[in-house]
MARBA-3410 file (N, C-alpha, C, O; in Angstrom, 1 decimal):
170
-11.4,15.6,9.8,-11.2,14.2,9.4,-11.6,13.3,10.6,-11.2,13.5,11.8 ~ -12.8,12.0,10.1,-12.8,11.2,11.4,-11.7,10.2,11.5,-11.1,9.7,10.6 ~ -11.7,10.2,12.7,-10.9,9.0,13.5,-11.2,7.7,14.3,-11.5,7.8,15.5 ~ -11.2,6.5,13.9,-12.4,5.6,14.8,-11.0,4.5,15.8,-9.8,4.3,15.5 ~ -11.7,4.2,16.6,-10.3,3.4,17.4,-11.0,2.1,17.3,-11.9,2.2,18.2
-11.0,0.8,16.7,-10.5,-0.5,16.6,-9.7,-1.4,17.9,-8.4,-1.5,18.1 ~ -10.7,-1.8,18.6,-10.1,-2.8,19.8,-9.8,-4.2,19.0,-10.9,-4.6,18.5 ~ -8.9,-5.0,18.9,-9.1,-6.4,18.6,-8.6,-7.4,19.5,-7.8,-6.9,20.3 ~ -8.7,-8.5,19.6,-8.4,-9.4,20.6,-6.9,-9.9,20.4,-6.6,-11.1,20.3 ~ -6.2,-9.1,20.3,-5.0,-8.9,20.4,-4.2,-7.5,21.6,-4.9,-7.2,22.5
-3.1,-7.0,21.6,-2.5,-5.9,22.8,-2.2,-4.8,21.3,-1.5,-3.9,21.5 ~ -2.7,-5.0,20.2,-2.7,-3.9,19.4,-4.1,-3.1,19.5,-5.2,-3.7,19.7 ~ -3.9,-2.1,19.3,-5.5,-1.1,18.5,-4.7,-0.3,17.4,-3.8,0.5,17.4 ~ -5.6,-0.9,16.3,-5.6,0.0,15.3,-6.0,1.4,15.1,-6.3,2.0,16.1 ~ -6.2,2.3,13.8,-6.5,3.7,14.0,-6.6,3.5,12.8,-5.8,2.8,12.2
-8.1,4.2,11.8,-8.4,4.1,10.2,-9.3,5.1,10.3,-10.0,5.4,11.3 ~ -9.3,5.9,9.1,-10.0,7.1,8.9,-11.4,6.2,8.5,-11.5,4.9,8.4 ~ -12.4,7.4,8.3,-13.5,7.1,7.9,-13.7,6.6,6.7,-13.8,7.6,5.9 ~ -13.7,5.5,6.1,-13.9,5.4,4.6,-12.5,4.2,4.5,-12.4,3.3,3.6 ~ -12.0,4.3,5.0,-11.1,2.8,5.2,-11.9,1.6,5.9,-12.7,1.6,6.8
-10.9,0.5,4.8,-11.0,-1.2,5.1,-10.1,-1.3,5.5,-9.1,-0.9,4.9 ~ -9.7,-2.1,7.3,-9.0,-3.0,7.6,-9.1,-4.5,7.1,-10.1,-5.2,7.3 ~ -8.2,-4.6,6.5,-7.7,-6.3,5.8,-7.1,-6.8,6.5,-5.9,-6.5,6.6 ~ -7.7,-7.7,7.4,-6.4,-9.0,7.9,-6.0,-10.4,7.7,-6.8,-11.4,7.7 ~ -4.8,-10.4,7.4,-4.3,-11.5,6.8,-3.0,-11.7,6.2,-2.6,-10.6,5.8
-2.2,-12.5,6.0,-1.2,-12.5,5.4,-0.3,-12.0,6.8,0.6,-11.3,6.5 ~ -0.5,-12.2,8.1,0.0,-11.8,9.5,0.2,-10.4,9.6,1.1,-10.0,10.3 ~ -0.6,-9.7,9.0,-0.8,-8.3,9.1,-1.8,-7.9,9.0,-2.7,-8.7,8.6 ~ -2.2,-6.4,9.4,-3.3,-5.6,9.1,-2.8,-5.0,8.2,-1.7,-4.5,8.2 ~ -3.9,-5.0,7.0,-3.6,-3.9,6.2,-4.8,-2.6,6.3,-5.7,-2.9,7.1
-4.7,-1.3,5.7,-6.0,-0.6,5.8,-5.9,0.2,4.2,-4.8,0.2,3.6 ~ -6.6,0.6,3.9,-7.0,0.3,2.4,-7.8,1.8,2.3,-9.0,1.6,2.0 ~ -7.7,2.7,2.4,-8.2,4.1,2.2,-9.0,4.2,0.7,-8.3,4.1,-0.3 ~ -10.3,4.5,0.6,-10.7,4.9,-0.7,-12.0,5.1,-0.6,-12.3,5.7,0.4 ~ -12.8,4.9,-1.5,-14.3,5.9,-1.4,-14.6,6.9,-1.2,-15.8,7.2,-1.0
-13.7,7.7,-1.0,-14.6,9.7,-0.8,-13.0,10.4,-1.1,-11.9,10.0,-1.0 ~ -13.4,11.2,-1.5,-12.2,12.2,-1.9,-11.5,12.9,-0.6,-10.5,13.6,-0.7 ~ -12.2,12.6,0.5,-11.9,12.7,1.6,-10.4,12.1,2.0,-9.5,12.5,2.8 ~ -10.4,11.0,1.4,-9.1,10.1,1.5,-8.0,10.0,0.7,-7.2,9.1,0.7 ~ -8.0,10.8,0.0,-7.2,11.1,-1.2,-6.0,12.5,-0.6,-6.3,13.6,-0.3
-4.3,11.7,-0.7,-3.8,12.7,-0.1,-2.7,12.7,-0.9,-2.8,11.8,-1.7 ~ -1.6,13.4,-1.1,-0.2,13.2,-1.3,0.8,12.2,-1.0,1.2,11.9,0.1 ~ 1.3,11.8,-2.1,2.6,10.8,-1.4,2.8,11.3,0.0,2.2,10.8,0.9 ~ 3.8,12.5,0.3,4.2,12.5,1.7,2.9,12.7,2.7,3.0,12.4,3.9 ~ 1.6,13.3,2.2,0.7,13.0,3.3,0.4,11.6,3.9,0.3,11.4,5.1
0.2,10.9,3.2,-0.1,9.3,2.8,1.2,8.2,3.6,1.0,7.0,4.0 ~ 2.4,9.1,3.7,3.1,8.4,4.2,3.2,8.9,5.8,3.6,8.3,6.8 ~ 2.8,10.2,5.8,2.9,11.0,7.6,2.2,10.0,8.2,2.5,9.2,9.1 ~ 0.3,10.1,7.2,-0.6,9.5,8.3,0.1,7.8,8.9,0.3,7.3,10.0 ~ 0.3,7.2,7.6,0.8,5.7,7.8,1.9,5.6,9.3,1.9,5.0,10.3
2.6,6.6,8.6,4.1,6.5,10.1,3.8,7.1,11.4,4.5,6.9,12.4 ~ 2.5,7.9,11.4,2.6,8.5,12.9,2.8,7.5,13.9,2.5,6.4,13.7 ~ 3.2,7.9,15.1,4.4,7.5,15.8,2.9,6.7,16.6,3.3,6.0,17.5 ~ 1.1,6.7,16.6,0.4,6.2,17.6,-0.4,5.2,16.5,-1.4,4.5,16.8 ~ 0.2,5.1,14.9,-0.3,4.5,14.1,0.4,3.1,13.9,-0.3,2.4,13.2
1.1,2.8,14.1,2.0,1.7,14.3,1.9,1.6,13.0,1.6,0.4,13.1 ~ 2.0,1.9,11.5,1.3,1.4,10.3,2.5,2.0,9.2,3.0,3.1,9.6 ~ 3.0,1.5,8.0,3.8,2.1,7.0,2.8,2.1,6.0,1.7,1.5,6.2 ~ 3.1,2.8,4.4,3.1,2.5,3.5,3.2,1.1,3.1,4.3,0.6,3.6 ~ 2.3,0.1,2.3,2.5,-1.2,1.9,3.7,-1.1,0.8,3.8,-0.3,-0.1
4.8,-2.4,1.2,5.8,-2.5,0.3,5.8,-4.1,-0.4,5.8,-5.0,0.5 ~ 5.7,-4.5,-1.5,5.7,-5.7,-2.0,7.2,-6.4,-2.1,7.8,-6.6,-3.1 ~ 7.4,-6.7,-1.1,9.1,-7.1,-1.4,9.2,-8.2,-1.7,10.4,-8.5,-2.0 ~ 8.2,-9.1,-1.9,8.1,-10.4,-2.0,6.9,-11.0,-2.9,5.8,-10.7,-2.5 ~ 7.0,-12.0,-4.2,6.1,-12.4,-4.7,5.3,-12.9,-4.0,4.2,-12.7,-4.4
5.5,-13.4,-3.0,4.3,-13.6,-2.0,3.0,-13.0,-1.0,1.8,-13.1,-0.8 ~ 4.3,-12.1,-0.8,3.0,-10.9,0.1,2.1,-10.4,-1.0,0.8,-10.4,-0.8 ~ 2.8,-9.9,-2.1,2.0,-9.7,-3.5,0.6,-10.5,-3.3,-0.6,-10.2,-3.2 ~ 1.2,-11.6,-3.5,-0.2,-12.4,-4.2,-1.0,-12.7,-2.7,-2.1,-13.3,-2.8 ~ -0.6,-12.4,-1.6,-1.3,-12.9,-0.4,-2.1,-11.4,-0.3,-3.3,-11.6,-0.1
-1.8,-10.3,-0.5,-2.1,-8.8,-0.5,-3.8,-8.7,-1.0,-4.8,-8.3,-0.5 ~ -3.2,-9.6,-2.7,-4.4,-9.7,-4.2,-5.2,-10.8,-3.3,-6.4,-10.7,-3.6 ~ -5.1,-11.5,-2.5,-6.1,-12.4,-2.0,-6.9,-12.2,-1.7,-7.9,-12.4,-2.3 ~ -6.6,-11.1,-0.1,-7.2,-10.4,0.4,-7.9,-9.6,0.0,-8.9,-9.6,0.8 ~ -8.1,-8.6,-0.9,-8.4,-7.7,-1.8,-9.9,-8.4,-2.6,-11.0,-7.9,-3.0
-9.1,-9.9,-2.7,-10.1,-10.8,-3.1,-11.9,-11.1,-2.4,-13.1,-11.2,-2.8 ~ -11.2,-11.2,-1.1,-12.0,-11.9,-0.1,-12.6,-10.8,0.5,-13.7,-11.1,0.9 ~ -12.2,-9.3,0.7,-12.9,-8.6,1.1,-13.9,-7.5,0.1,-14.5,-6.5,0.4 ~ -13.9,-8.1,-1.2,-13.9,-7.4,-2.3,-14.0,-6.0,-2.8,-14.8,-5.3,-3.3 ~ -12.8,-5.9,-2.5,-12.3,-4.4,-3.1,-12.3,-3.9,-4.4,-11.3,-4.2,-5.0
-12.9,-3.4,-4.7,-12.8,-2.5,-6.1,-11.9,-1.7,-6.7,-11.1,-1.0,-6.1 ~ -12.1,-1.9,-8.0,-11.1,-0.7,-8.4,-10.7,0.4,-7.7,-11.4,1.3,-7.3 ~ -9.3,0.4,-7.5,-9.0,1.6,-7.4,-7.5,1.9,-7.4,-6.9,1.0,-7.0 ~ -6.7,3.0,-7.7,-5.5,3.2,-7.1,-5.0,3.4,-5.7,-5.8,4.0,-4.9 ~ -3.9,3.0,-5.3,-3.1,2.9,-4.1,-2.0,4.1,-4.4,-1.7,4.5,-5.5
-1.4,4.4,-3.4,0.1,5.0,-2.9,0.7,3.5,-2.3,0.0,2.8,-1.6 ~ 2.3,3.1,-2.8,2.7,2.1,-1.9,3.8,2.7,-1.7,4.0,3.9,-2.0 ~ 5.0,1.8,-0.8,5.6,2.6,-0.4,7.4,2.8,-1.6,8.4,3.5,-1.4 ~ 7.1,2.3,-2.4,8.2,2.6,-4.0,8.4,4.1,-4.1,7.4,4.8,-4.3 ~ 9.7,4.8,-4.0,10.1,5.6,-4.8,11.1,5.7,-5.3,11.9,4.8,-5.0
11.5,6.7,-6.2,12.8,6.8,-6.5,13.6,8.1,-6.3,14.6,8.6,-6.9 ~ 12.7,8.6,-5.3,13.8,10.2,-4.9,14.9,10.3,-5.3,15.8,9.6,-4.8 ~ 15.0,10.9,-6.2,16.8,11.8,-6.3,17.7,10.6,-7.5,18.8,10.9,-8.0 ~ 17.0,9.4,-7.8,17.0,8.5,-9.0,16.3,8.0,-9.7,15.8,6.9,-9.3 ~ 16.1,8.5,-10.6,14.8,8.4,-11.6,14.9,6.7,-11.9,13.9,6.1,-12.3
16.0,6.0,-11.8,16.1,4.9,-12.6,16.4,4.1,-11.6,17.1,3.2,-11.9 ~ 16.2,4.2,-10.3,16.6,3.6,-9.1,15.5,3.5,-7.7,15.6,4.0,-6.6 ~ 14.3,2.6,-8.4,13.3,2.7,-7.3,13.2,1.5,-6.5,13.3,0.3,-6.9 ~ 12.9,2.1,-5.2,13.2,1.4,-4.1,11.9,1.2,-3.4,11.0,2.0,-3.4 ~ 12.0,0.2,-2.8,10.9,0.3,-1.0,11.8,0.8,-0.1,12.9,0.4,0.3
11.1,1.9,0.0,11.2,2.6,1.0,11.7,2.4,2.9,12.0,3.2,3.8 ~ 11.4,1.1,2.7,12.2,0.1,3.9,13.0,-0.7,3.6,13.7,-1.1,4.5 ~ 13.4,-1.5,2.0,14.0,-2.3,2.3,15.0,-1.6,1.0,14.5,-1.4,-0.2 ~ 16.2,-1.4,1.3,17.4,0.0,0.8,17.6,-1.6,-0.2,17.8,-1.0,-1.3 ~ 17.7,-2.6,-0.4,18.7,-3.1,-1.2,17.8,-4.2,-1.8,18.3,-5.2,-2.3
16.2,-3.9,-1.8,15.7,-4.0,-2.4,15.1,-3.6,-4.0,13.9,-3.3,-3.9 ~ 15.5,-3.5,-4.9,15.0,-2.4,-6.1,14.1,-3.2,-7.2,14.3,-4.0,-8.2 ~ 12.5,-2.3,-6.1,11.5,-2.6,-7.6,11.9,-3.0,-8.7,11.6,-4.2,-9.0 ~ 12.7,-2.1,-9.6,12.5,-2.3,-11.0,12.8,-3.5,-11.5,12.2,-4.0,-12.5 ~ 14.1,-4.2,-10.5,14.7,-5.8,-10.8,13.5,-6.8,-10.6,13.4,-8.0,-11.0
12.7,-6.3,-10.0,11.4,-7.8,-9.5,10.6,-8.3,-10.8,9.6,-7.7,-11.3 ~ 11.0,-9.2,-11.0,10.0,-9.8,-12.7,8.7,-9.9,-11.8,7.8,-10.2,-12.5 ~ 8.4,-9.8,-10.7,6.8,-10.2,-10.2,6.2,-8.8,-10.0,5.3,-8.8,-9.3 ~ 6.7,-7.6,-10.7,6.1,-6.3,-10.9,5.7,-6.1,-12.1,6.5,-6.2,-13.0 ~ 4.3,-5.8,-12.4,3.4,-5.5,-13.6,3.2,-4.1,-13.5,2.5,-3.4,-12.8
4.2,-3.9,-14.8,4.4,-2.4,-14.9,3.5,-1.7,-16.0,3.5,-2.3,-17.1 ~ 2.5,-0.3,-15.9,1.8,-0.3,-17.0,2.7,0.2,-18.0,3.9,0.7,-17.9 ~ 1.7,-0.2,-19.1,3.1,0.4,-20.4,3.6,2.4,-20.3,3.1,3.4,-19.9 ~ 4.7,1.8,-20.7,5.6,2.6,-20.6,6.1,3.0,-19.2,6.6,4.1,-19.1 ~ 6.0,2.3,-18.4,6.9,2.4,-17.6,7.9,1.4,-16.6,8.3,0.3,-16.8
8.0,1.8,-16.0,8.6,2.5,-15.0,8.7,3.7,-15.9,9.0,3.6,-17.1 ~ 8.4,4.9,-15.4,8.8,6.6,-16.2,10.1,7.0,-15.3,10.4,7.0,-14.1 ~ 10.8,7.3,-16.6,11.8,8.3,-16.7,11.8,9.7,-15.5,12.6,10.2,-14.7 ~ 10.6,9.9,-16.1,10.5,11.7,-16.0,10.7,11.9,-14.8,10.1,11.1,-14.0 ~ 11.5,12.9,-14.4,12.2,13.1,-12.7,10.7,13.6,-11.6,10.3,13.5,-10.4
10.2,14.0,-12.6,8.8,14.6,-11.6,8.2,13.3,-11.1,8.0,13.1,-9.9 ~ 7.8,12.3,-11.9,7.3,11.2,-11.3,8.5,10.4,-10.6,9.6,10.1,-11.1 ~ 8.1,10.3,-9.1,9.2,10.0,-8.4,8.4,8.7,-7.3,9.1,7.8,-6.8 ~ 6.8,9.0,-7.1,6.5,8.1,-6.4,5.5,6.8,-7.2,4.9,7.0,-8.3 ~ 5.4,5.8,-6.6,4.7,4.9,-6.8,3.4,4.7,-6.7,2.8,5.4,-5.8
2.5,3.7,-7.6,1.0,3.2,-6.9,0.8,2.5,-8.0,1.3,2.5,-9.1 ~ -0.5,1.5,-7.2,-1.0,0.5,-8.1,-2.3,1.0,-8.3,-3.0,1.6,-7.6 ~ -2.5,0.4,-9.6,-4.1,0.7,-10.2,-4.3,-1.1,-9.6,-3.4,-2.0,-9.8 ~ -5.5,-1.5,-8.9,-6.1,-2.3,-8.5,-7.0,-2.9,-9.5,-7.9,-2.0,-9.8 ~ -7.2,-3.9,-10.0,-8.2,-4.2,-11.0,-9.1,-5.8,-10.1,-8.8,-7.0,-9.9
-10.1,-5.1,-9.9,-10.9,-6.5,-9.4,-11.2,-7.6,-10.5,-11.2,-8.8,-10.2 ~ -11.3,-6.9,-11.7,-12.1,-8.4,-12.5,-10.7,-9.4,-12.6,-10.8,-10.6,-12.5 ~ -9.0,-8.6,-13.0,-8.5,-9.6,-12.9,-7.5,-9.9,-11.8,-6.7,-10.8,-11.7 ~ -7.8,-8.8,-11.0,-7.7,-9.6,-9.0,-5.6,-9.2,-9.4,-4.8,-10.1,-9.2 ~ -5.4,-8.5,-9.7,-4.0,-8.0,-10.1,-3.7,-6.3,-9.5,-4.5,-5.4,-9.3
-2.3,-6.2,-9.4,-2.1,-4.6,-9.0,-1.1,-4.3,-10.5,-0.1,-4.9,-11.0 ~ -1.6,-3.0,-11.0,-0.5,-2.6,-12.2,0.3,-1.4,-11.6,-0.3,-0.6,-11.0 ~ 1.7,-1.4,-11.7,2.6,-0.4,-10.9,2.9,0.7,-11.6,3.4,0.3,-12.6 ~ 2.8,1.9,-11.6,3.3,2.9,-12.8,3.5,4.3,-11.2,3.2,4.4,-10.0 ~ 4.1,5.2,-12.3,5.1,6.1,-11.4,3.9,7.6,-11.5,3.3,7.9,-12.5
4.0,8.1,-10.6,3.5,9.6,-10.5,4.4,10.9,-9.9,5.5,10.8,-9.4 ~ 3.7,12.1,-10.0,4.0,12.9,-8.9,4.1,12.6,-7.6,3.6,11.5,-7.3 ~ 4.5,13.2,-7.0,4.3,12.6,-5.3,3.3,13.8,-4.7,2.7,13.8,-3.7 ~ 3.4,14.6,-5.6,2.1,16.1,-5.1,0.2,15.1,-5.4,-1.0,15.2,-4.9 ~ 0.8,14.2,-6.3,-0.8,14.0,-7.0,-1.5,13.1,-5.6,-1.0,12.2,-4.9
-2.9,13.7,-5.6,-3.9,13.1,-4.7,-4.1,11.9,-5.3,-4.4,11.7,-6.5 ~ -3.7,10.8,-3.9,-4.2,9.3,-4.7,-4.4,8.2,-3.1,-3.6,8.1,-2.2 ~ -5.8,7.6,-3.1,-6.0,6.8,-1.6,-4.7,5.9,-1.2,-4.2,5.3,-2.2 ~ -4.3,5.7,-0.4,-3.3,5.0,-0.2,-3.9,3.1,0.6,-4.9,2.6,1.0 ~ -2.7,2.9,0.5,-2.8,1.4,1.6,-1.6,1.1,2.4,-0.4,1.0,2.0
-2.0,1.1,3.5,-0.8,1.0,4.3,-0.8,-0.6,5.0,-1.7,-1.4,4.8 ~ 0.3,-0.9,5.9,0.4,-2.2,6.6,0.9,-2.2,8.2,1.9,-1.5,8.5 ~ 0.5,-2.7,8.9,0.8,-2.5,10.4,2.5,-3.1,10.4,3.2,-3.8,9.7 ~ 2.7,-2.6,11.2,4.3,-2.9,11.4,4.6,-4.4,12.6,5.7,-5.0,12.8 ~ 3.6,-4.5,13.0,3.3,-5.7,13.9,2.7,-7.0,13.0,1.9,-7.1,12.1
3.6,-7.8,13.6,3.0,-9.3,12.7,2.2,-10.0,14.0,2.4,-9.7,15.2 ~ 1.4,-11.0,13.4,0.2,-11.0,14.1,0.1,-12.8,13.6,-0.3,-12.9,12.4 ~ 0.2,-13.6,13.9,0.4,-15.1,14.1,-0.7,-15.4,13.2,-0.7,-15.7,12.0 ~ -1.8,-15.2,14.5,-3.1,-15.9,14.3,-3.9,-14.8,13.7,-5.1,-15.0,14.1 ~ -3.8,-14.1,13.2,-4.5,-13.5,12.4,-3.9,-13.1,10.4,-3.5,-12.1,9.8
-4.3,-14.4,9.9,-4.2,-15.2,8.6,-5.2,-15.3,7.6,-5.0,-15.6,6.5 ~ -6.6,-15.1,8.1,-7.8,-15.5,7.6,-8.0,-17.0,6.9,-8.9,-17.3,6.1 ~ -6.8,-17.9,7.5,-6.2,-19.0,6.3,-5.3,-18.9,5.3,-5.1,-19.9,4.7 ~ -4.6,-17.6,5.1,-3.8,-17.1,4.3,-2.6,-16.9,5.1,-2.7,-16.8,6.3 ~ -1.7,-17.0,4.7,-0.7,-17.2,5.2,0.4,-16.2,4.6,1.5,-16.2,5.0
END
């Protein structure tokens, strides 16, 4: 796997495999894994590489109608294509109890600003992790549940907020 190091005029350096977009904006970096099967990993792989301890980076969590639609902006502006994500939603050990993964008293399923494909949120205990299908033509993320074994590109978010780096987006 390549590894490229990213200097920016900031006291961060980033870290993104080959075949990743850094998105900045919305006072974050985001990085956007897709195009080669090369980048296609497991819920918990997807969440190792994000958390390594020299990656400063999580799993992206939508905890807010806002970051949501600041996220779809970006996605906008760098034009990203179709594709699915890993985010960071699961519901380990409660099928009917899905969470971000950082924010414990936050629960997906209550958010009316989540577009869920039909039929779900799923039941089925096997599907435990999250992702969005990304649709460019209508610039939206749809949320639906999987394995956490199933290969799918992820998108992660830097854990550092970053002022002036907004692209005008806020």
């Amino acid at each position: 796997m390549q590894y490229s190091k990213v200097k920016r005029n900031t006291e961060f350096t980033g870290f993104y495999r080959s075949g990743c977009v850094v998105l900045k904006g919305c006072k974050r970096e985001f990085v956007a894994c897709f195009g080669t099967p090369k980048n296609k990993f497991s819920y918990y792989q997807s969440a190792k590489w994000a958390c390594g301890d020299f990656y400063k980076y999580k799993l992206v969590s939508f905890e807010s109608r806002e970051k949501l639609d600041c996220v779809l902006e970006l996605f906008k502006i760098y034009n990203i294509t179709n594709n699915r994500f890993y985010v960071s939603a699961t519901s380990l050990g409660c099928v009917n109890s899905i969470r971000w993964c950082n924010y414990l008293d936050n629960s997906l399923v209550q958010d009316s600003y989540i577009k869920w494909a039909k039929g779900e949120p799923s039941t089925d205990p096997s599907k435990e992790c999250v992702y969005v299908d990304y649709d460019s033509a209508k610039i939206e993320f749809t949320f639906a549940k999987t394995n956490c074994k199933a290969d799918i590109f992820s998108m992660t978010e830097s854990l550092t907020s970053f002022e002036s780096n907004t692209l005008g987006i806020k």
